[in-house]
Structures are given as structure tokens and as C-alpha cells.
C-alpha positions in Angstrom: -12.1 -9.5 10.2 -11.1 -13.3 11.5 -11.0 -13.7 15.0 -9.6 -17.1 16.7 -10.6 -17.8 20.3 -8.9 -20.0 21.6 -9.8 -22.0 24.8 -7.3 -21.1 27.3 -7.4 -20.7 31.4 -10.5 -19.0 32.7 -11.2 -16.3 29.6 -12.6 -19.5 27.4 -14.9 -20.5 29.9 -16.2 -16.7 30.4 -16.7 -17.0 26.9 -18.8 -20.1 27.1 -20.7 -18.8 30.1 -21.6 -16.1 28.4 -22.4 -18.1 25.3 -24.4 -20.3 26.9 -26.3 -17.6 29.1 -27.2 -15.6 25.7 -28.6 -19.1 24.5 -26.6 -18.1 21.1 -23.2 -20.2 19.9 -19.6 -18.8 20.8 -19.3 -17.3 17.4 -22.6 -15.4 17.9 -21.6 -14.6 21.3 -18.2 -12.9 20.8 -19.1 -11.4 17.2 -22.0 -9.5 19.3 -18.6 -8.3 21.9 -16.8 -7.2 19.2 -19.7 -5.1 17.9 -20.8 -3.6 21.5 -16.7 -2.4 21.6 -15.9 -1.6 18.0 -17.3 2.5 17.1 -17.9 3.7 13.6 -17.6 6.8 14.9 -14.2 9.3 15.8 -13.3 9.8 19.3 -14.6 13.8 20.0 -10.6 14.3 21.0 -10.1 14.0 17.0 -12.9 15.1 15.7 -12.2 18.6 17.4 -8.9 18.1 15.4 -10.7 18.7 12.1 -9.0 22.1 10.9 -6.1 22.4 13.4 -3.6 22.6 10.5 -2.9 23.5 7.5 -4.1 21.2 4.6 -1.3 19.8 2.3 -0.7 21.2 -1.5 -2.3 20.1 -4.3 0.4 17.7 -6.2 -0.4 20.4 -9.4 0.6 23.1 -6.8 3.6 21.4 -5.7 5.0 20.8 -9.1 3.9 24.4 -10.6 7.5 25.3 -9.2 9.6 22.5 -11.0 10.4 23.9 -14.9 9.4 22.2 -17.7 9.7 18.3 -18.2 12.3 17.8 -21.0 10.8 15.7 -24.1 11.7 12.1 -24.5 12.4 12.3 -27.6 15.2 14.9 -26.9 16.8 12.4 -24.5 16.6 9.0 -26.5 18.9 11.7 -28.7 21.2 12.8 -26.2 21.1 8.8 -25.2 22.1 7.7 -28.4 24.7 10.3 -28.8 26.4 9.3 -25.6 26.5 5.4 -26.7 28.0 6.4 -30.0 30.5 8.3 -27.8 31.3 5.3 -25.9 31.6 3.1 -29.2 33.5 5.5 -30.7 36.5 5.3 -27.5 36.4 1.7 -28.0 
């Protein structure tokens, strides 16, 4: 993650302050901010989500339902035969 701080009205010089209170640089100061406010952890309000609906099909499952794929070779055929149609009108 790239963070840029930039020095601007009174929140650059809390940001020094702080810095310089902590007796670590700016960089050192704000990366250990960032860490205090940033969880590796989900919020109880999702975690109680876990199970509330349905999970989605399979993609196997979804295309069980679809026929048969037609072979490739079967429609370079019917390919060709429709270009020799056209050629043929010409």
C-alpha cells in the first residue's frame, strides 16, 4: 500500500507532533496509525452472516442442464458448406 502525506493546514503538523513525540520519523509514525486502524479480522456484523443464504451452484451443476456441446469438427463442415453456398450465388 503507498500512502502520500502531504503537509497541509494543521493535520501535517499533528503528524509531525506525533512523530516527533514517538522519537520515530513520519513514515514510522503514520505506518504504526495505519496499523493501530487497519483489522485482519471481519466485523462480528459479517461474520454472523456466514450461512444466511444459500451457496451458489457448482459451474458443473449449472451446466448439467445445457445438452450436449456440438463437435467442432461438425461445424468447420457446416461452415464450409455455407461458404460454398455463398460462392456458389456469386
Amino acid at each position: 500500500m503507498l500512502v502520500e502525506i502531504q503537509k497541509c493546514g494543521k493535520g501535517g503538523h499533528k503528524a509531525s507532533a506525533a512523530a516527533e513525540s514517538a522519537h520515530v520519523s513520519k513514515s514510522k509514525s503514520v505506518t504504526g496509525m495505519i496499523k493501530e486502524k487497519v483489522t485482519t479480522e471481519w466485523p462480528e456484523s459479517i461474520v454472523r452472516l456466514a450461512g444466511a443464504w444459500k451457496d451458489l451452484s457448482l459451474a458443473e451443476e449449472e451446466r448439467a442442464n445445457l445438452g450436449q456441446d456440438v463437435e467442432r469438427a461438425a461445424l468447420q463442415a457446416t461452415h464450409e458448406a455455407v461458404a460454398k453456398r455463398e460462392m456458389d450465388r456469386r
